[in-house]
PAZAZA-835472 format. One record per residue (C-alpha): residue in one letter; x, y, z. Coordinates in Angstrom, 2 decimals, padded with zeros to 5 digits. Each point is the difference from the previous one (the first is absolute). Example, Ala and Ser with C-alpha at 12.3 -4.5 7.8 and 13.67 -1.06 7.14 Angstrom:
<sites>
SITE aa       X       Y       Z
SITE  A  012.30 -004.50  007.80
SITE  S  001.37  003.44 -000.66
</sites>
This chain:
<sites>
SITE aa       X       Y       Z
SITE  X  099.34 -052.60 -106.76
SITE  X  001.20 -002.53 -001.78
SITE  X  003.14 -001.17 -002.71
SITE  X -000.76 -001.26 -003.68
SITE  X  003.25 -001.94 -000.80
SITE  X  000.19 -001.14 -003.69
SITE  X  002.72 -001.78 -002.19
SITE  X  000.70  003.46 -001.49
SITE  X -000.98  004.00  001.15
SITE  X  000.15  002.39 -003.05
SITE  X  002.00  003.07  001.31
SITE  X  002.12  002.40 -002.21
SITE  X -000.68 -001.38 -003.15
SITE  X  001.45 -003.54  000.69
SITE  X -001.75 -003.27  001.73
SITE  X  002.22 -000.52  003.22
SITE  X -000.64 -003.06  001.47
SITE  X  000.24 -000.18  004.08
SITE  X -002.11  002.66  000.57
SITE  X -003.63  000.36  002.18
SITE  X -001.67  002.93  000.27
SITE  X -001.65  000.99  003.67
SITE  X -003.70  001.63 -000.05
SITE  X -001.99  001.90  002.52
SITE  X -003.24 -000.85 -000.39
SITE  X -002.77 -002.38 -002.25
SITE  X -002.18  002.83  000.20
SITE  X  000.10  001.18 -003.45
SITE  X  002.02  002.99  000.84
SITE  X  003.36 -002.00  001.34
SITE  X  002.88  001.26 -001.27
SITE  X  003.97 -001.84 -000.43
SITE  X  001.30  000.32  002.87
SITE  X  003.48 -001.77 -000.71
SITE  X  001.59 -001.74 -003.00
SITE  X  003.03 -002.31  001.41
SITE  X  000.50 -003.24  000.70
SITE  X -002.48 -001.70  002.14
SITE  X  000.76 -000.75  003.60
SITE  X -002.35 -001.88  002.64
SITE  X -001.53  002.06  001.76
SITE  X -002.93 -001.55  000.99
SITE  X -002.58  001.51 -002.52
SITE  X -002.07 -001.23 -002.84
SITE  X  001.88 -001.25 -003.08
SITE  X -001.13 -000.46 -003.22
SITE  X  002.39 -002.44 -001.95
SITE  X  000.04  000.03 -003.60
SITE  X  003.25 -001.86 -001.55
SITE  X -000.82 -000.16 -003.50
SITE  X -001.20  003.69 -000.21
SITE  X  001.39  003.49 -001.32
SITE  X -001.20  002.59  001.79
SITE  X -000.75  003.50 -001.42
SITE  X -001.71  003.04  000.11
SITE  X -004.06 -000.50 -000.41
SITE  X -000.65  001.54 -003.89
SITE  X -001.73  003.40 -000.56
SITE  X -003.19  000.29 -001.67
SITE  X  000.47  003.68 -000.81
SITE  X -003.01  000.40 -002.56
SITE  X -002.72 -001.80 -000.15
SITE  X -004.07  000.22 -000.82
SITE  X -001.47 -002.78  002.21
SITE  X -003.41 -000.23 -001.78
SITE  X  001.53 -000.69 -003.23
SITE  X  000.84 -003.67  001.05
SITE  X -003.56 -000.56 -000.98
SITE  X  001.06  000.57 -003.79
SITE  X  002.58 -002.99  000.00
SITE  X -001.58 -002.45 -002.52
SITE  X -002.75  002.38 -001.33
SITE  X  002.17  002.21 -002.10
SITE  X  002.02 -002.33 -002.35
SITE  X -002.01  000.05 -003.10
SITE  X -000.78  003.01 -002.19
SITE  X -003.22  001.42 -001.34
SITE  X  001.23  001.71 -003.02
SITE  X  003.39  001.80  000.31
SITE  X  001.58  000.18  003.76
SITE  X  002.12  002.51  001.50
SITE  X  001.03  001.46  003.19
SITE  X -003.37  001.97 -000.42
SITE  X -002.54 -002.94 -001.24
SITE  X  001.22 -001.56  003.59
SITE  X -000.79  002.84  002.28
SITE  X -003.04  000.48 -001.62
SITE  X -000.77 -003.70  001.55
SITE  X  001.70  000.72  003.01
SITE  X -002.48  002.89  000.84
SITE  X -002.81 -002.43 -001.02
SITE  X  001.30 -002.04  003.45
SITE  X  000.55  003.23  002.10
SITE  X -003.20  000.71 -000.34
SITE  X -001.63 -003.21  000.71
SITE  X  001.94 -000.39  003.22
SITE  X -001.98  000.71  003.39
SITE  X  001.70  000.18  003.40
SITE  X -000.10 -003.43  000.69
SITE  X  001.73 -001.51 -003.25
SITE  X  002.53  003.29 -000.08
SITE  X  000.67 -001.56  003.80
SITE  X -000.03 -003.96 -001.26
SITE  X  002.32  000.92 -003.18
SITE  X  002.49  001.79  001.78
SITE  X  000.67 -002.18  002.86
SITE  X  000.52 -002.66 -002.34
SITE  X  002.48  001.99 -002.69
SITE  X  001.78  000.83  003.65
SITE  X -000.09 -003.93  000.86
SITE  X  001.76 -000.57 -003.48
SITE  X  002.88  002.41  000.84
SITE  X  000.81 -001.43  003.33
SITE  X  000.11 -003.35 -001.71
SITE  X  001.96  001.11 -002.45
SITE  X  002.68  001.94  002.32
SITE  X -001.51  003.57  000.22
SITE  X  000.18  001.25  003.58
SITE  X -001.49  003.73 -001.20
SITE  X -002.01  001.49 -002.27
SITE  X -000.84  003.59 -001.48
SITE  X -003.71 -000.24 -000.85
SITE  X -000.23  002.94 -002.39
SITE  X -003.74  000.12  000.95
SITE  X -002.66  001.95 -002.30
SITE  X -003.70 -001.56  000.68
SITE  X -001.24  002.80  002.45
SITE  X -003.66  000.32 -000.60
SITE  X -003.06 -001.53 -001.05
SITE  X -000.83 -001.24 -003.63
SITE  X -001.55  003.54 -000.77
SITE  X  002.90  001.72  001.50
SITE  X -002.17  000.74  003.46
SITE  X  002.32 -000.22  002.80
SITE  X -000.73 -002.86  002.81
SITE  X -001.43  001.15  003.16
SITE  X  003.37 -000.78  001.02
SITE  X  002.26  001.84 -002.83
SITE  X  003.09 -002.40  000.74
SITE  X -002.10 -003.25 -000.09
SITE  X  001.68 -001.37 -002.15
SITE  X  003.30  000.68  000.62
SITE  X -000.70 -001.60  003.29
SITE  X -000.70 -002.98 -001.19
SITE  X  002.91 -000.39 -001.95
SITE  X  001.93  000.55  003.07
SITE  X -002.19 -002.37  001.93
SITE  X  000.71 -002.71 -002.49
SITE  X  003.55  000.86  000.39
SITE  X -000.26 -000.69  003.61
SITE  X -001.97 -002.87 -000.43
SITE  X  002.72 -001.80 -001.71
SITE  X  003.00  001.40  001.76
SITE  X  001.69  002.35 -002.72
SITE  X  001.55  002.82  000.54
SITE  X -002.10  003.24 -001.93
SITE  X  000.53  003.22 -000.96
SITE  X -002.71  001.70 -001.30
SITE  X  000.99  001.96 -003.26
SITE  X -003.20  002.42 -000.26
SITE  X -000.95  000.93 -003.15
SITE  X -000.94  003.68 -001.38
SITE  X -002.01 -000.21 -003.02
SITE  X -001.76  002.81 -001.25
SITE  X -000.86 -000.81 -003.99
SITE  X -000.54 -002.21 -002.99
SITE  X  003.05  002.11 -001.58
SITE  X  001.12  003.49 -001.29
SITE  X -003.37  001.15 -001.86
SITE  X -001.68 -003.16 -000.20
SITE  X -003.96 -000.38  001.50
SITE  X -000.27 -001.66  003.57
SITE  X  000.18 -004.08 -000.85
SITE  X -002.73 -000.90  002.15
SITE  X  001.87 -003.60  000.53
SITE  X  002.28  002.20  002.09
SITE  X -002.21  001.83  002.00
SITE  X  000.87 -002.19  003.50
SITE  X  003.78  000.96 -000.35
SITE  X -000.53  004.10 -000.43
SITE  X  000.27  002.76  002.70
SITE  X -001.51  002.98 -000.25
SITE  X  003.17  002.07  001.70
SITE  X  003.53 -000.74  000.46
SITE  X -000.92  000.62  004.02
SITE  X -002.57 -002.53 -000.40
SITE  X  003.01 -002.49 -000.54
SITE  X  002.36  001.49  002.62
SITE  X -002.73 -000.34  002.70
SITE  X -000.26 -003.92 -000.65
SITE  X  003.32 -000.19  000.42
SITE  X -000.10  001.64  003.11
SITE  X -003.02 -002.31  000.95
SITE  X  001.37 -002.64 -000.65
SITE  X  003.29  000.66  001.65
SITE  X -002.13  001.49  003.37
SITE  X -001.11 -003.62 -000.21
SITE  X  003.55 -001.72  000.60
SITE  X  000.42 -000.85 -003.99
SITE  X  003.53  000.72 -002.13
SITE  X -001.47  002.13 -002.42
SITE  X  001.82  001.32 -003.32
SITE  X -001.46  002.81 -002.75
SITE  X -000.34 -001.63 -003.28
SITE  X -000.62  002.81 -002.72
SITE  X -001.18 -002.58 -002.57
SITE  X  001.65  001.11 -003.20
SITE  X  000.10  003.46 -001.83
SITE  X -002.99 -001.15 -002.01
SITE  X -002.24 -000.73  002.97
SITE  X  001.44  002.83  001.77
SITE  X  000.43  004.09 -000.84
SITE  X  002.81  001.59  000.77
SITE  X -001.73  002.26  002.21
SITE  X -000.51 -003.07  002.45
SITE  X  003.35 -000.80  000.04
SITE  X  001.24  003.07  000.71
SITE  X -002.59  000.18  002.56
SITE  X  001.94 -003.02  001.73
SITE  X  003.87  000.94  000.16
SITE  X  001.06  000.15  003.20
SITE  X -001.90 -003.28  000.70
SITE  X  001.37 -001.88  003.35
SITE  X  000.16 -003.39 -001.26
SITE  X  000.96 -002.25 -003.19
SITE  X -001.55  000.82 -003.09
SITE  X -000.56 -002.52 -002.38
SITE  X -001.47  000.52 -004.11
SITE  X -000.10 -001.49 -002.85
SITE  X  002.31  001.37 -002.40
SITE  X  000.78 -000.52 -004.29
SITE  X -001.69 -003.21  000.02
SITE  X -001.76  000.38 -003.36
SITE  X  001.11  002.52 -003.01
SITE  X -003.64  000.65 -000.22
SITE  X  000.35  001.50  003.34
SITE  X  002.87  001.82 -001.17
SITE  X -001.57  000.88 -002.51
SITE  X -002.60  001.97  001.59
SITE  X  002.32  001.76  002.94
SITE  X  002.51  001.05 -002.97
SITE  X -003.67  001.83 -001.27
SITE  X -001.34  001.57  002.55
SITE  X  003.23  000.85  001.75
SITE  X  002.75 -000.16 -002.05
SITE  X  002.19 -002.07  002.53
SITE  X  000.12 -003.62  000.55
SITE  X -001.08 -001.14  002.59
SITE  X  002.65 -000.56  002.84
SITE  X  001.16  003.72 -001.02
SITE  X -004.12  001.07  001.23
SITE  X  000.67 -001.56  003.08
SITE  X  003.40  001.76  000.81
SITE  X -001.75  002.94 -001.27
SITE  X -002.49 -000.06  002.41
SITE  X  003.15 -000.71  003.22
SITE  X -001.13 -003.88  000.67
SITE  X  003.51 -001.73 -001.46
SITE  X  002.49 -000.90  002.67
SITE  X  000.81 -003.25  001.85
SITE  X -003.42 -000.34  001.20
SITE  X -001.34 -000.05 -003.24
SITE  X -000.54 -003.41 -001.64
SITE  X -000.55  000.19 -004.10
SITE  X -002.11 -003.22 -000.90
SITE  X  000.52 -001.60 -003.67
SITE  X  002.03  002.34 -000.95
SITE  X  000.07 -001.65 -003.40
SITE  X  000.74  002.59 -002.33
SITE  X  002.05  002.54  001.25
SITE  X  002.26  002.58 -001.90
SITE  X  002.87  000.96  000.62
SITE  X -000.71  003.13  002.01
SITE  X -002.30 -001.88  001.71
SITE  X  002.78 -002.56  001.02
SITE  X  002.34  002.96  001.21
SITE  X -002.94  001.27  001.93
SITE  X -000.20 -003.18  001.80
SITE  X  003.04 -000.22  001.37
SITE  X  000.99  003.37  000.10
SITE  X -002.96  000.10  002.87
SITE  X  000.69 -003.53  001.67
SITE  X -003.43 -001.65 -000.68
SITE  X -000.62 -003.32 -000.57
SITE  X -001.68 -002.11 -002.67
SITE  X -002.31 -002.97  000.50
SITE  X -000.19 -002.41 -002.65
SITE  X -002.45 -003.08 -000.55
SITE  X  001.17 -001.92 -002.80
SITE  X -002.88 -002.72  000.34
SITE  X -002.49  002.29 -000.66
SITE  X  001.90  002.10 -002.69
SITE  X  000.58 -002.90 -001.77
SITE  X -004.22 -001.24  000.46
SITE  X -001.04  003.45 -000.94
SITE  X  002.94  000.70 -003.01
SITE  X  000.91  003.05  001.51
SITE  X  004.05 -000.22 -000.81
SITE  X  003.03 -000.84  001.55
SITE  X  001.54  002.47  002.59
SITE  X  003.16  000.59 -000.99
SITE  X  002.08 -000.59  003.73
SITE  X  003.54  000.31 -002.43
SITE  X -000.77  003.68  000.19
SITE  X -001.42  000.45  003.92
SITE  X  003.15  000.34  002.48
SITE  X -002.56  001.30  002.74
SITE  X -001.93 -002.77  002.39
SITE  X -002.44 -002.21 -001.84
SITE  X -002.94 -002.12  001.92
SITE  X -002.71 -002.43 -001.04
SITE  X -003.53 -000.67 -000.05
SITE  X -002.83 -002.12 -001.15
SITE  X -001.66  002.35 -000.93
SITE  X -003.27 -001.64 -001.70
SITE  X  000.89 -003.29  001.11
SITE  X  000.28 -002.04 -003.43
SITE  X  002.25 -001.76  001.97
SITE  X  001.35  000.33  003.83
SITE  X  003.53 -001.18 -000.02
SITE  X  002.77  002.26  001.20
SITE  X  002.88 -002.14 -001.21
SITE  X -002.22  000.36 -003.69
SITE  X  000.69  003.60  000.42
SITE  X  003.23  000.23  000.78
SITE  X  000.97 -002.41 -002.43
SITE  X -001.58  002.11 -002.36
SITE  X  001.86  003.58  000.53
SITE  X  002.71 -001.97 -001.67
SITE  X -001.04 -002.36 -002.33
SITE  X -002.45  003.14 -001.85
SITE  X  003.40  001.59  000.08
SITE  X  002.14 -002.58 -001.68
SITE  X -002.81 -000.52 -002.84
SITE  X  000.10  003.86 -000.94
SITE  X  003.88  000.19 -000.23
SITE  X  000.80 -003.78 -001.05
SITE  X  002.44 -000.26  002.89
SITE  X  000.39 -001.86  003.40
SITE  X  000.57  001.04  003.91
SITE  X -001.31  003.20 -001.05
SITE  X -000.53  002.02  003.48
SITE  X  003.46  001.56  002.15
SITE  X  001.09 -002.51  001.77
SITE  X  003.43 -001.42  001.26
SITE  X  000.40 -003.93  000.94
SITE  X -001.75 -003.26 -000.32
SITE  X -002.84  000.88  002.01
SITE  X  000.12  003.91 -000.55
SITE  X -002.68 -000.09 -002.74
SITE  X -002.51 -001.93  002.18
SITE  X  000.94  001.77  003.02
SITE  X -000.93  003.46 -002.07
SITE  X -003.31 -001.72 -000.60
SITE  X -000.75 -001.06  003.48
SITE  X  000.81  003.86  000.91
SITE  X -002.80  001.11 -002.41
SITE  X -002.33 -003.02  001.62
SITE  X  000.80  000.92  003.74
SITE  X  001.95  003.50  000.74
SITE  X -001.33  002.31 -002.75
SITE  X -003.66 -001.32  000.65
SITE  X  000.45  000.82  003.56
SITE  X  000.99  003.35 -000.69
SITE  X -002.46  000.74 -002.58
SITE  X -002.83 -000.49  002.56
SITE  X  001.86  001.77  003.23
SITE  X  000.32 -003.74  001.85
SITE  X  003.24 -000.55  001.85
SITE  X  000.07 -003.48 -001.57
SITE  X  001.85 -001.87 -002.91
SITE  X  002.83 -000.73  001.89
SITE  X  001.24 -002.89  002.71
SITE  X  001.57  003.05  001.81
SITE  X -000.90  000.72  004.08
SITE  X -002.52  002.06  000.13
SITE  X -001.50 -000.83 -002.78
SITE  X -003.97 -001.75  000.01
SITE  X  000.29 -003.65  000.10
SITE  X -001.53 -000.24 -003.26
SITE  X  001.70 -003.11 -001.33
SITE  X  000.14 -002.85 -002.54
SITE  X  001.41 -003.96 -000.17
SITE  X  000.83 -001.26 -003.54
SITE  X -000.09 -003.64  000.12
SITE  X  003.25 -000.58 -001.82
SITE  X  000.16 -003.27  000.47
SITE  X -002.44 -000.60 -003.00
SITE  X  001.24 -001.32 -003.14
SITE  X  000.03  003.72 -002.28
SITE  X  002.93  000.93  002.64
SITE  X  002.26 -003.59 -001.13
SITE  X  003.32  001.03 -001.07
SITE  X -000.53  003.75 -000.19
SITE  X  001.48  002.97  002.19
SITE  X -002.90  000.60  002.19
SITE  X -000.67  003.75 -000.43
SITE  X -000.28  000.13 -004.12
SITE  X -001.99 -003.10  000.30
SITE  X -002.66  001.30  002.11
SITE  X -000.61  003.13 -002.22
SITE  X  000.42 -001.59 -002.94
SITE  X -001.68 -003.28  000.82
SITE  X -001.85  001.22  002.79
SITE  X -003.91 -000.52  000.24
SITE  X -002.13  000.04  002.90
SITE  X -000.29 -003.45  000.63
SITE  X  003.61 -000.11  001.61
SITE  X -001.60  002.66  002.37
SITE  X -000.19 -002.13  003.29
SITE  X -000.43  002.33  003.06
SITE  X -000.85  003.87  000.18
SITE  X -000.17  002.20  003.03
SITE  X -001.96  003.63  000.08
SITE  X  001.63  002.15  002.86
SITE  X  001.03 -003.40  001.84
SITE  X -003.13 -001.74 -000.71
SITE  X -000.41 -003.24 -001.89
SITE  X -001.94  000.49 -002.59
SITE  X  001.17 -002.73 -002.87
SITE  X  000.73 -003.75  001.55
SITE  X  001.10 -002.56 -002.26
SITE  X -000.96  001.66 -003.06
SITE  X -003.46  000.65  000.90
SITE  X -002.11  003.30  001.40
SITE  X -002.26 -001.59  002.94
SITE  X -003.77  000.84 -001.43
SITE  X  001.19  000.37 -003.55
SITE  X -002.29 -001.95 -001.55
SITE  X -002.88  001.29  001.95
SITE  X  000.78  003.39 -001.14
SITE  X  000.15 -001.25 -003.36
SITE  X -003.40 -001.58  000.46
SITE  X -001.57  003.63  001.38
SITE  X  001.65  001.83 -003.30
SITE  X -001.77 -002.33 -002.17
SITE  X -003.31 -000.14  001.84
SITE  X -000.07  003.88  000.48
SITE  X  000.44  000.44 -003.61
SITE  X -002.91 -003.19 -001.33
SITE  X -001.74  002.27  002.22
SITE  X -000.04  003.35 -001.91
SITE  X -000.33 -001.76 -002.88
SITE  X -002.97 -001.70  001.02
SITE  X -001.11  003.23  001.00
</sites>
């Protein structure tokens, strides 16, 4: 065991100074034990003065072989669109072999620790080979993800994907052939694989495009979180409104997935009966401004969303929770022209409200019992230098989401271990050096 004491603990909403929080174990799975003052007890103390304390972020959506785009993808070749991109993007997936699907990943996870993430939901759709021919080992690859996971020290939940087509009518895209199943078992099986193997494994119905509504009706009843990706594009809209007549959140309550285990991703462009279906069945929404923004998908509009909203990376234009956050509601203040948008009540009650989204509803969305510097909870924790210059003059709280970046990230802990020190993730760079030589090397090839 041992106490973190900081210059401030973020508990209720509010930084209360004269707090330390006791945890079990460095083990990865320690949880908070106490949050009270600290006394001397004789065991380990880690002093931080200058340092809020608060819950580690949630990575609730996120592709980790997509950080291999960042830099690649900023010019256009003719006109570009949500649909020109992916086109590239399936140009990577199927480059990637083991190995650099390993290297990428544990350096995208690297990134999030640095930047504050404590957990991620790696909405995971590489299965097979190239050619679509399953490895000898079917879950290869979703072992390595988790490997690199470990590797690095984040927390993972695998989100696995069912994909079963190019779309509604459309011919088999053979750029897609590593991510399809043949049968909605075939995906439920992984998942009990992978689970048999000690993994936190999720069903992640892809979208209504990539997924018939046989399938999903094939999976109510599903004992876990279910994660898809929901109105992100009109096109895709578009196309359930044609071969369904519904939109799409209204095919998955159709087909019995929507409750609070259900987590709609994007969730761009909803209508209204959509909206009323959402919280009328308690799910939550996971939004990723950064990529939204790279990929011009929209703004979600979190005026009209009373129910729990998370965030996520998602394609990992950028990996910055505070960017995120930030974002939920600035996008809303530039589609209504006004300011302090989101419910709140206070001076810190509209950063607090973000932080919630960050931490809590992340937590939730994946089935952790994190987000919160609560007893019992996992020790999955993170010290904001605010000592630094940004934090001068300002009420803490606003400040850090509004001014927040990752470089006043100073310490992070996984489950009680130390994962972040200083700033920096021990090996980072040499994971950054096997990304880059993993990928020379398929090019090469």
């Amino acid at each position: 065991m041992f106490w973190i004491e900081p210059g401030s603990v973020y508990v209720g909403g509010q930084l209360r100074a004269g707090l330390a929080v006791l945890v079990s174990a460095a083990d990865g799975e320690g949880r908070i034990l106490e949050v009270a003052p600290h006394r001397d007890d004789g065991l380990p103390v880690v002093s931080l003065p200058r340092a809020a304390l608060l819950p580690g972020f949630v990575n609730a959506h996120s592709h980790a072989f997509q950080r291999a785009l960042r830099g690649w993808v900023q010019h256009a070749a003719g006109e570009d669109s949500f649909w020109s991109w992916r086109e590239r993007m399936y140009g990577l997936a199927t480059r990637l072999d083991p190995e650099a699907i390993g290297a990428v990943s544990a350096l995208a996870f690297a990134e999030m620790l640095r930047a504050g993430f404590t957990s991620v939901g790696e909405f995971h759709y590489l299965h097979h080979q190239p050619d679509g021919t399953p490895y000898a080992d079917p879950d290869e690859l979703a072992k390595r993800v988790l490997a690199a996971a470990r590797q690095v020290g984040l927390r993972a939940v695998l989100l696995r994907v069912a994909y079963a087509r190019s779309g509604a009518g459309l011919a088999p895209n053979p750029r897609q052939a590593r991510f399809i199943d043949a049968h909605a078992e075939d995906v439920l099986a992984a998942v009990e694989r992978l689970r048999a193997s000690g993994a936190q494994v999720g069903l992640a119905p892809h979208s209504v495009r990539a997924v018939p509504r046989e399938w999903l009706r094939g999976f109510a009843g599903f004992k876990g979180v279910v994660h898809a990706h929901v109105d992100e594009q009109p096109e895709e809209i578009r196309q359930c409104l044609a071969e369904t007549g519904r939109a799409p959140l209204q095919v998955f309550g159709d087909a019995g997935l929507l409750g609070p285990g259900f987590t709609a991703v994007h969730l761009t462009h909803p209508n209204d009966e959509e909206l009323a279906l959402l919280h009328a069945t308690g799910a939550t929404v996971c939004v990723c401004p950064t990529t939204e923004l790279d990929l011009g998908d929209g703004f979600f509009p979190a005026w009209k969303v009373s129910g729990p909203v998370c965030i996520g990376s998602d394609s990992h234009a950028a990996i910055d929770p505070f960017a995120e956050l930030r974002a939920i509601e600035l996008h809303s203040r530039a589609v209504l022209g006004r300011r302090n948008v989101l419910p709140h009540e206070g001076e810190d009650g509209l950063a607090a409200h973000l932080i919630h989204a960050g931490t809590a509803s992340g937590a939730h969305a994946l089935g952790i019992p994190a987000g919160r510097i609560a007893c019992g909870q996992l020790a999955d924790l993170v010290a904001i230098d605010t000592s630094r210059m940004e934090f001068a003059l300002g009420r803490p709280l606003p400040t850090l989401v509004f001014n927040g970046s990752p470089a006043a990230v100073a310490e992070v802990w996984v489950g009680g271990r130390h994962v972040v020190r200083d700033g920096r993730v021990p090996g980072g760079e040499a994971l950054a050096r096997e990304a880059e030589r993993a990928l020379r090397r398929l090019a090469a090839g």
